[in-house]
N, C-alpha and C positions, 0 to 999 in steps of 0.2 A: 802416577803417584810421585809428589815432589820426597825428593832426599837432603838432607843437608848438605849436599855439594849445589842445590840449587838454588840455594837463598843466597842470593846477593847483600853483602854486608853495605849499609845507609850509614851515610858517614854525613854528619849534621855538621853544617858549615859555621864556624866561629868568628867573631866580630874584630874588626879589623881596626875601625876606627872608635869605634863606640868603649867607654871603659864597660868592663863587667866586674861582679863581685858576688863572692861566694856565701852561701850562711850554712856552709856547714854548722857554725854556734847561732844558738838563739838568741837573737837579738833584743833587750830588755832596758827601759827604761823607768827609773823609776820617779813617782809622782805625784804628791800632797803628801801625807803622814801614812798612809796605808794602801798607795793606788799604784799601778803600774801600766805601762802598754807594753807587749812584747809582740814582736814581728815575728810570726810563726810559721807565715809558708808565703810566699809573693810566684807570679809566673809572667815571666816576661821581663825586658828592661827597656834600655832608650832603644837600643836595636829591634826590638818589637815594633816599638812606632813608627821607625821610617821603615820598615818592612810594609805594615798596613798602606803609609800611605801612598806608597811610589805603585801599589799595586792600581790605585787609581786612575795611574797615565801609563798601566801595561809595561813599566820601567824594571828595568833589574832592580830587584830589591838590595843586592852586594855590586859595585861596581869599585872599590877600591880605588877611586880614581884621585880622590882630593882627600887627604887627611881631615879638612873641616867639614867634610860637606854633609855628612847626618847633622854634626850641632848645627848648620846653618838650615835644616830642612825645619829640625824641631824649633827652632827658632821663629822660624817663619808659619809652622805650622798655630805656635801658641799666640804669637804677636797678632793673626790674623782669625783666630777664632777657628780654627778646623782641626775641631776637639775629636770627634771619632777616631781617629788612632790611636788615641788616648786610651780608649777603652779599651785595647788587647792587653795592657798591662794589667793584673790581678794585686791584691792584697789581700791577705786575713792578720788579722791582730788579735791576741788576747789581754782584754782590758778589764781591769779592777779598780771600780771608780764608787764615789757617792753615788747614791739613788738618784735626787737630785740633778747631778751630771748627766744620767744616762737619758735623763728624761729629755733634756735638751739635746742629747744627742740622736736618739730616736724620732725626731722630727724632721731627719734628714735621712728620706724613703726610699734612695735609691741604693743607701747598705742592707744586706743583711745581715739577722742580726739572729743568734741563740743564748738569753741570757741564765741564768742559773733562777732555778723555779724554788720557791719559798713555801710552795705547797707541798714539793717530793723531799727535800732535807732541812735542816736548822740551819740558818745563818750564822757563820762565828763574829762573835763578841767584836765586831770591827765599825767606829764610829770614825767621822771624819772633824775634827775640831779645830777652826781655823787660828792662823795664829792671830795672837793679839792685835799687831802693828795691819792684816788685812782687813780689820773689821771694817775701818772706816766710815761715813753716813751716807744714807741717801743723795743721789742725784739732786742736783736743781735742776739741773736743765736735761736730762733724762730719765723716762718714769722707769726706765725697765732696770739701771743698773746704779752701783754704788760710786763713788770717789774714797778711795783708799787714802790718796797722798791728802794728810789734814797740816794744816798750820800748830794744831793743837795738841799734835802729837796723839798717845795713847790716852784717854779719858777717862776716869771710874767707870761711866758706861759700857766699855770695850771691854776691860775687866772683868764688870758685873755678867755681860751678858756671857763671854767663855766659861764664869764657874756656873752660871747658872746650866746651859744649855751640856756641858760636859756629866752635871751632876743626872737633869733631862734623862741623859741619852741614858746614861748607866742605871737610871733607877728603870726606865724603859725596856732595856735588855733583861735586867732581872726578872719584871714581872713576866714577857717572852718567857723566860728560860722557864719560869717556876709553872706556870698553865700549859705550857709543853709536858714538864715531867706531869704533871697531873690529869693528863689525857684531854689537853683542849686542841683541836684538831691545829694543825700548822696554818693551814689558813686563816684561820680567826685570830690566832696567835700573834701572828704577824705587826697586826694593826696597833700594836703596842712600840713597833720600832717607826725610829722619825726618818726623813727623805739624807738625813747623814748616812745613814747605815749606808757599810758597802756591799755592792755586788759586784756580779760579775758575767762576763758575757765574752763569745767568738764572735767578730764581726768584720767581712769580708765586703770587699768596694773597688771597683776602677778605678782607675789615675786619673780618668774628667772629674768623676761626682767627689773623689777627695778633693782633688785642688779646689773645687766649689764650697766643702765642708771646710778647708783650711782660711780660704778667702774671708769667709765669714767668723769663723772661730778662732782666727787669727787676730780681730780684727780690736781696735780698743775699747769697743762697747760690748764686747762679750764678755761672758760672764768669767772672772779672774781664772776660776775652780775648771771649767772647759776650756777656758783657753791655753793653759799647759800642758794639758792633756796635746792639742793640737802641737805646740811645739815640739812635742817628744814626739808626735808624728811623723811629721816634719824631717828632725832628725832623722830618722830613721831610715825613709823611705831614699834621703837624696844620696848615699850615694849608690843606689841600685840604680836611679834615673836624675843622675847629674845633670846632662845636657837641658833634661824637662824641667826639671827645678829651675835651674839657673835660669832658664827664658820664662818661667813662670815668674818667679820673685821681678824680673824685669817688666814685665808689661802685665801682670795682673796683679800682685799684690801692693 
């Protein structure tokens, strides 16, 4: 029968060259008029990745030898495409965005995701209304997105459309609010709010399939409304994996 004089105390080996950093606080960004991401639990850092990969060539995963020589590994690891060690890094986030948002963001299948269900409770009264100066028009020369920056400045149109679409939203919620009190099931209910309404969702991802969601969501044809979202990511995540960002922003983005 083991005793507690028989348990040998494991003593976890701490990084030497690699920076680390603590969340004891939660880490919170905030984002459009009602949206946030906050960083709520991560596992792993840059030291995770050159752990994974030195295990490849049977190498001491710590050798303390050269002050640079993890960022030179990660470096060469991102520069050269040998993204699997990537993947011992974790994130989850809790994000509150437009509908709208989430949807383009749910197209990217390698997170998972749990978002808040509109069938089990009421959504609160939270619309996203963009400002005036991002309305801007239609693309010429791309079907899928806008050009904000006009010669023309802000135009009755920009105007017209924020009272119209603010007024939209809020007579939309009411009639919600009102067939809810009146016993119409929340499901049916629902179809009364527009792709502004926010939700909300836990959504958990690698350090490869982000950089690939950053890459794209970073990029200047994305859509304005996800693309900040990504930047408070971004934020976020670099300085738990300094060395990976830094060679990422250099040879991928």
């Amino acid at each position: 029968m083991m005793t507690t004089s028989d348990i040998i105390p494991v003593t976890t080996p701490t990084a030497v060259n690699v920076p680390t950093v603590s969340l004891d606080t939660i880490l919170t960004r905030n984002v459009l008029d009602h949206g946030f991401v906050r960083l709520v639990d991560h596992m792993g850092d840059d030291l995770s990745i050159v752990r994974s990969a030195r295990v490849s060539y049977n190498a001491e995963w710590r050798t303390g030898e050269d002050e640079g020589k993890d960022e030179k590994l990660i470096n060469y690891l991102i520069r050269n495409r040998h993204t699997s060690p990537l993947e011992s890094v974790q994130f989850q986030f809790d994000v509150k965005a437009p509908i709208f948002v989430f949807r383009q963001w749910h197209r990217h299948r390698t997170w998972s995701y749990n978002e808040v269900s509109a069938r089990y409770s009421e959504l609160p009264e939270e619309i996203y209304i963009p400002k005036t100066e991002h309305v801007g028009i239609q693309s010429k020369d791309n079907k899928q997105m806008r050009d904000i920056a006009q010669e023309a400045g802000i135009t009755d149109v920009d105007l017209e459309f924020i009272r119209s679409l603010q007024e939209h939203s809020e007579r939309g919620f009411k009639e919600y609010q009102f067939f809810i009190k009146n016993g119409v099931p929340r499901e049916l209910a629902r179809l009364f709010l527009g792709m502004n309404t926010y939700s909300h969702m836990f959504a958990s991802v690698d350090l490869h399939n982000l950089f690939h969601f950053l890459k794209l969501r970073l990029h200047s044809h994305a859509q304005m409304e996800i693309r900040v979202y990504a930047e408070a990511i971004l934020d976020l995540i670099e300085p738990i994996v300094p060395f990976a960002v830094k060679a990422w922003k250099e040879h991928v983005l």
